[in-house]
C-alpha positions in Angstrom: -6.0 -10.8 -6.9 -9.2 -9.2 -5.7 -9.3 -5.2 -4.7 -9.0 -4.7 -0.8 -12.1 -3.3 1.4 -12.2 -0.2 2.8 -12.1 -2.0 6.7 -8.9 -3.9 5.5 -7.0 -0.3 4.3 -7.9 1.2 7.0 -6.7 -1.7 9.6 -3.5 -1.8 7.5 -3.6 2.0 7.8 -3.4 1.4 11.6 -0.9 -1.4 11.7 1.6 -0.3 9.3 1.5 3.6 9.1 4.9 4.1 7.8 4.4 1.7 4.7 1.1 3.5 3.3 2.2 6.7 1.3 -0.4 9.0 -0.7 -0.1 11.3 -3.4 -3.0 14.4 -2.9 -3.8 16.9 -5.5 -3.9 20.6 -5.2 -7.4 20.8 -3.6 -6.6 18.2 -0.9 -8.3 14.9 -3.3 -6.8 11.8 -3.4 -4.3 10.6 -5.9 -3.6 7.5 -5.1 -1.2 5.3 -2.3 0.7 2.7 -1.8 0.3 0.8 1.3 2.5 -2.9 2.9 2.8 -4.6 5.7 5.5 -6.9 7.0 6.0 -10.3 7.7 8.4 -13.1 8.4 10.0 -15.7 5.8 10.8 -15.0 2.3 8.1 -16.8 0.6 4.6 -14.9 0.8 1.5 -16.8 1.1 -2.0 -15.6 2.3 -1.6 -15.8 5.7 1.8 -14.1 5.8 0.2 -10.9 4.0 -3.1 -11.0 6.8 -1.2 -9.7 9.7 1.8 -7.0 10.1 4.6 -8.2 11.9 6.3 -4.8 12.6 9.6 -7.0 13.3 9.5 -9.3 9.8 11.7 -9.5 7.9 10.2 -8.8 4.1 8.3 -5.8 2.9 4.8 -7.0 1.2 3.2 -4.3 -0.9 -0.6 -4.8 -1.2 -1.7 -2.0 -3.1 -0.4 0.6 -6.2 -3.8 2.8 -6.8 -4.0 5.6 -8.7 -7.2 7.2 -9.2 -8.7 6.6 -12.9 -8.3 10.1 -14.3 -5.1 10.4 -13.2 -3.2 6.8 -14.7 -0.3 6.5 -17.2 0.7 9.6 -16.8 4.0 7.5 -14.3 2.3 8.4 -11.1 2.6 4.9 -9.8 6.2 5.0 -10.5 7.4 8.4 -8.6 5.3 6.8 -5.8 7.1 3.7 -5.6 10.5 5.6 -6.4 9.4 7.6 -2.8 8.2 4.3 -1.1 
């Protein structure tokens, strides 16, 4: 699937707050993050994943990101293991 805009991260940001989770370095930079919405039904299309519905009924993750520098070193994992 295609990467997600910086507008769309940040309204998902607004929306969902307590499904986006970041990992910071030291100095403050970004690691990476995990973010999701919600939404009702059990199968996930397009237009399920477009809105949050803070009352549905599945968890759709939209993004694992770790920064490049930073990858395979299980990252992604301890932040999904925390998600």
């Amino acid at each position: 699937d295609e990467a997600a805009s910086l507008p769309k991260i940040q309204s998902r940001l607004e929306a969902a707050l307590p499904y986006f989770i970041a990992l910071y370095d030291k100095t403050g930079g970004l690691v990476g993050f995990v973010n999701g919405t919600r939404c009702f039904g059990k199968v996930l299309t397009h237009e399920s994943m477009a809105a949050h519905e803070s009352g549905g009924e599945s968890l759709c993750v939209h993004s694992v990101v770790i920064r490049q520098e930073d990858r395979r070193k299980g990252l992604a994992r301890e932040l999904m293991r925390c998600y």
